[in-house]
C-alpha positions in Angstrom: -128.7 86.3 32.9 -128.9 89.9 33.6 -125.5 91.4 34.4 -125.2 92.9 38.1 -125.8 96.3 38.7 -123.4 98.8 40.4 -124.7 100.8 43.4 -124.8 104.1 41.2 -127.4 102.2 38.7 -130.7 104.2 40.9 -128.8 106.6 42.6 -126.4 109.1 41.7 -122.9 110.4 42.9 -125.0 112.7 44.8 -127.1 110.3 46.5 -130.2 111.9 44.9 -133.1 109.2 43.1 -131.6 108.3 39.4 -134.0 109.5 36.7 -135.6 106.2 35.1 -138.1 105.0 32.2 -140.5 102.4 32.5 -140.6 100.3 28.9 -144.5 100.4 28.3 -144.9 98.3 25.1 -142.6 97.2 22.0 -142.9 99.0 18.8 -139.5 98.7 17.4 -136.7 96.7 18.0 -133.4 97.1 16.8 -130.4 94.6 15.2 -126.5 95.7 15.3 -124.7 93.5 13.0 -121.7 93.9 14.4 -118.7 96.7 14.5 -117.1 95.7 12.2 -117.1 98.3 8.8 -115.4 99.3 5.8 -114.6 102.7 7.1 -112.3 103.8 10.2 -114.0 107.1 11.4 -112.3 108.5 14.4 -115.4 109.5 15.8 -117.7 106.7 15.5 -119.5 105.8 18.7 -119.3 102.5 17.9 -115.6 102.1 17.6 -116.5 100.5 14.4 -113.2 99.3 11.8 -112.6 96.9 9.2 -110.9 94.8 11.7 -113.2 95.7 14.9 -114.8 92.8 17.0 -116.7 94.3 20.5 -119.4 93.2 18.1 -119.6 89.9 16.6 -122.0 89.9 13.5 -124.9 87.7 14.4 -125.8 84.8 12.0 -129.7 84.5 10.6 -130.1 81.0 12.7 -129.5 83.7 15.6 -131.4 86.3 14.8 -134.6 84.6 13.8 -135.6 83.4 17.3 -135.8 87.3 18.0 -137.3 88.1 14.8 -140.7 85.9 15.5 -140.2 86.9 19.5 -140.7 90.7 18.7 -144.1 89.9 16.8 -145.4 87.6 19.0 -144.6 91.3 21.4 -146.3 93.3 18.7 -143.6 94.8 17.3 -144.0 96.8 14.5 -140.4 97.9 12.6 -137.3 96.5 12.7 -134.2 98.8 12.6 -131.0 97.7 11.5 -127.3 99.7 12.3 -123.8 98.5 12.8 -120.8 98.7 11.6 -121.8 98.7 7.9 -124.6 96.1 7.8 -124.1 95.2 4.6 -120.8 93.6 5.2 -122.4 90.5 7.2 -122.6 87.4 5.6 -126.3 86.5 6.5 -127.9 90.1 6.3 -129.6 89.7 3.0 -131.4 86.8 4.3 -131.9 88.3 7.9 -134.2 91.5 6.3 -135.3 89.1 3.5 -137.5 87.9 6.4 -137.7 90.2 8.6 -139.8 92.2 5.7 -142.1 89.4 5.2 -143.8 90.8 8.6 -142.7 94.4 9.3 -141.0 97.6 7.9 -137.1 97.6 8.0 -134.9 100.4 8.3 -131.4 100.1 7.4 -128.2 102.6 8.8 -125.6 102.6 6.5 -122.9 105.1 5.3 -124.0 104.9 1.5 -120.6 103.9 -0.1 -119.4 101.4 -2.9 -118.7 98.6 -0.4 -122.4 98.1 1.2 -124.1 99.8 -1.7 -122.7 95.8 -4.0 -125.3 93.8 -2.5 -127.9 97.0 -3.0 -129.2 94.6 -6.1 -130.4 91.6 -3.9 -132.7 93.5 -2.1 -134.4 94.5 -5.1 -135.0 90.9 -6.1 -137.1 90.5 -2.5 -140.8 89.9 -3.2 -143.1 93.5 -3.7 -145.7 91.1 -1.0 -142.8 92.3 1.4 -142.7 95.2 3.8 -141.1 98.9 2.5 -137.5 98.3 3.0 -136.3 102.0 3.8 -132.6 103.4 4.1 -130.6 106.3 6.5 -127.6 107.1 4.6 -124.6 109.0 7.1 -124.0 112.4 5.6 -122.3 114.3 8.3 -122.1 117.7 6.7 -123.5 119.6 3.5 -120.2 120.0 2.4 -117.6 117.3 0.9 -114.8 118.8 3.0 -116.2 118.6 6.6 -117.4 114.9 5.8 -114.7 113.7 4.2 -112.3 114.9 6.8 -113.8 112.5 9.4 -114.9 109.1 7.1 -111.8 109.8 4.3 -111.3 111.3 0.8 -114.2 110.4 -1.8 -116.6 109.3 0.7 -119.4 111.9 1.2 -119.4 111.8 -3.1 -119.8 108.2 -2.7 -122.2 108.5 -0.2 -124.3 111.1 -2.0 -124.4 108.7 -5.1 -125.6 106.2 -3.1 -128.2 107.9 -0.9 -129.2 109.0 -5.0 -128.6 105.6 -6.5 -131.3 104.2 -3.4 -134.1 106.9 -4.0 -133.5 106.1 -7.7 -134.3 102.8 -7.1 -137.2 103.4 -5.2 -136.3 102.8 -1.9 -137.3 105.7 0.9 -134.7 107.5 1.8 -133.4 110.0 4.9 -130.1 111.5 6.2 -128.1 110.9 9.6 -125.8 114.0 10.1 -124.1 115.7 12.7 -125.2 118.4 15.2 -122.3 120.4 16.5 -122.8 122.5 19.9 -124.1 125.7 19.0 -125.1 125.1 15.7 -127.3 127.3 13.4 -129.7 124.1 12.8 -132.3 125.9 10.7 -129.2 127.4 8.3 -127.4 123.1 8.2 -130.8 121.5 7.5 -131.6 125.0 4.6 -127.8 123.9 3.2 -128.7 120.0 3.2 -132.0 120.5 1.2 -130.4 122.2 -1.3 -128.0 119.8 -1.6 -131.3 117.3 -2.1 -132.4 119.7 -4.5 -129.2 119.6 -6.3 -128.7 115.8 -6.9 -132.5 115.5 -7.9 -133.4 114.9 -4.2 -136.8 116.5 -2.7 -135.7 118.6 -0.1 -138.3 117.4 2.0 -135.8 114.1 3.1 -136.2 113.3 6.9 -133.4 114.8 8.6 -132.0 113.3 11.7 -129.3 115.2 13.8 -127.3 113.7 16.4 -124.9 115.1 18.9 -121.2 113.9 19.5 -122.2 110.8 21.4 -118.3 110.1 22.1 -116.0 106.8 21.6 -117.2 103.4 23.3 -116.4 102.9 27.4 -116.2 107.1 27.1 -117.0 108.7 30.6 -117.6 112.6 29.9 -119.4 114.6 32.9 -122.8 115.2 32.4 -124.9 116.5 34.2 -127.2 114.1 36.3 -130.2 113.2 35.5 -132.6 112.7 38.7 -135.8 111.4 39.2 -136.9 114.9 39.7 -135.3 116.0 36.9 -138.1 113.5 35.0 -140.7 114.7 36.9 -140.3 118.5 36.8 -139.2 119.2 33.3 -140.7 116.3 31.3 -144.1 115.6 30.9 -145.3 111.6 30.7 -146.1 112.0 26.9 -142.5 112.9 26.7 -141.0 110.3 29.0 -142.7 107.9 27.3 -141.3 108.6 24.1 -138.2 108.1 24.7 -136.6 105.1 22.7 -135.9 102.3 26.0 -139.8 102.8 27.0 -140.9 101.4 23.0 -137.9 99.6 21.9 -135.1 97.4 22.4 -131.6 96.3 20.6 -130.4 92.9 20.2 -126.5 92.4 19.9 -124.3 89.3 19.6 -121.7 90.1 22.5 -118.7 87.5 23.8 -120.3 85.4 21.4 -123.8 85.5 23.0 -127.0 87.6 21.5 -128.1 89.7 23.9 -130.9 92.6 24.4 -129.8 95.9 25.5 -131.7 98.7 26.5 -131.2 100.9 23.1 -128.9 101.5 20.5 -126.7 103.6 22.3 -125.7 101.9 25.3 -123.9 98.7 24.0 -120.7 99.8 26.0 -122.1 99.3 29.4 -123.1 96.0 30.6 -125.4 97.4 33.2 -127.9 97.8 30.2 -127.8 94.7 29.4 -131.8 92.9 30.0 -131.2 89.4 29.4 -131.1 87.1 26.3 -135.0 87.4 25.7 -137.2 90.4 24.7 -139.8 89.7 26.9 -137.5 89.3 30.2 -136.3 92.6 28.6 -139.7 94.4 29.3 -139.5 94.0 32.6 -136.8 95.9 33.4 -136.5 99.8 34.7 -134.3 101.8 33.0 -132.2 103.8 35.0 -130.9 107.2 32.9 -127.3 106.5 34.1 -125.5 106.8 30.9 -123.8 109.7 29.5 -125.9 109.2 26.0 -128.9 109.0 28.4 -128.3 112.7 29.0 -128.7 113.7 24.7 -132.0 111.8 25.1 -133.1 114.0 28.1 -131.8 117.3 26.7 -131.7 117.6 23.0 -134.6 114.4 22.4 -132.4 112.8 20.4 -133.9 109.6 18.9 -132.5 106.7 16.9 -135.9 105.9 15.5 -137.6 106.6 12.1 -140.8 104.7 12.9 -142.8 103.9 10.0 
């Protein structure tokens, strides 16, 4: 069942045509295990904790059904982000098989706690799919990162983003992108960090802006159908994330598809309990994350 949608979900507090995407195939679709995670950062938009349930952590019986849905839709990755994923029960076994078919990315934050079970992914079969990792590094520096995720983490999470590429796993880094930045001087600093731990400094890099707490409600400006139309071209509108992919979540104890990793906090996103009922939904650009997509093309995704 899809949830209801409020009168603002096509037009906007201006009465002016809401800026949408039209989902034109499946490439990628995307699992969140859950909110819960070792770490407490004030800023995660996920309002992930150790003791955090919005998110329930799907078991594989559950996932499965979603897994073998997605190929039958061609899929062609499968993305993985929480909470720390590595603190289900079932996740071993989830990308265990979810490799036999497809690439798998896995978010994590790179410390001690996830970085235990590292060793039972290196026992899956080499017949498998690349199993690749994004390890959170939200500055080049240990004092910025440690002041948001706590004291000793961005070491840890440098020896684990090392201990990963060591172990021949491909690698990248999710960092932060704060307004007004000097991006060419943060990405210079984080390759010679790479360089310095016995990294190539030609890592992936992916920068994201403050996307806010859960159920957050910053102004932004609107983005109109117009607004699509005028300033993006259709190469560009269709490569934004909801037009190729799709997240599953397990949600008041139900799995569910949402429109893409960044909207799990509004139920108006929701597109049903089935990927392909998902694909035939419009998806109006409504939410304030909608508007980091539109104006800085930010992009979960790290296609294979």
């Amino acid at each position: 069942m899809i949830s209801l949608r409020s009168k603002n979900w096509q037009i906007t507090s201006t009465g002016e045509p809401r800026g949408y995407i039209q989902p034109h195939a499946l490439n990628e679709v995307w699992f969140h295990t859950g909110t819960r995670c070792n770490l407490a950062c004030d800023f995660c938009l996920e309002g992930a904790s150790p003791s955090d349930k919005r998110l329930q952590a799907p078991r594989f019986e559950e996932v499965k059904p979603f897994i073998d849905e997605a190929l039958e839709l061609g899929a062609k990755q499968f993305s993985f982000t929480g909470g720390e994923p590595f603190l289900i029960k079932d996740f071993i076994k989830i990308v265990e098989y979810a490799s036999r078919f497809n690439p798998c990315l896995i978010l994590t934050n790179g410390t001690d706690s996830p970085l235990k079970r590292l060793d039972a992914l290196l026992d899956i079969s080499d017949e498998h799919f690349p199993i690749s990792f994004r390890v959170s590094i939200d500055y080049p520096d240990s004092k910025r990162h440690n002041m948001g995720r706590g004291e000793g983490t961005f070491e840890q999470a440098i020896t684990g983003l090392k201990r990963l590429y060591d172990k021949g796993f491909s690698v990248s880094v999710a960092r932060h992108q704060d307004a007004n930045e000097n991006s060419e001087e943060v990405n210079r600093q984080f390759k010679q960090l790479f360089s310095l731990i016995g990294l190539p400094d030609s890592l992936n890099i992916v920068a994201f802006p403050d996307f806010l707490r859960p159920g957050s409600i910053p102004e932004v400006p609107h983005i109109t159908t117009d607004c699509m139309t005028r300033y993006q071209s259709k190469e560009q509108r269709e490569n934004y994330m909801c037009a190729t992919s799709k997240m599953i979540v397990k949600k008041n104890g139900r799995m569910q598809v949402y429109a893409c990793t960044l909207v799990d906090d509004d139920e108006e996103y929701c597109l049903g309990h089935s990927l392909k009922q998902s694909l035939q939904n419009r998806i109006s650009l409504k939410h304030h994350r909608c508007y980091s997509c539109f104006a800085y093309g930010a992009s979960c995704s790290e296609k294979c």
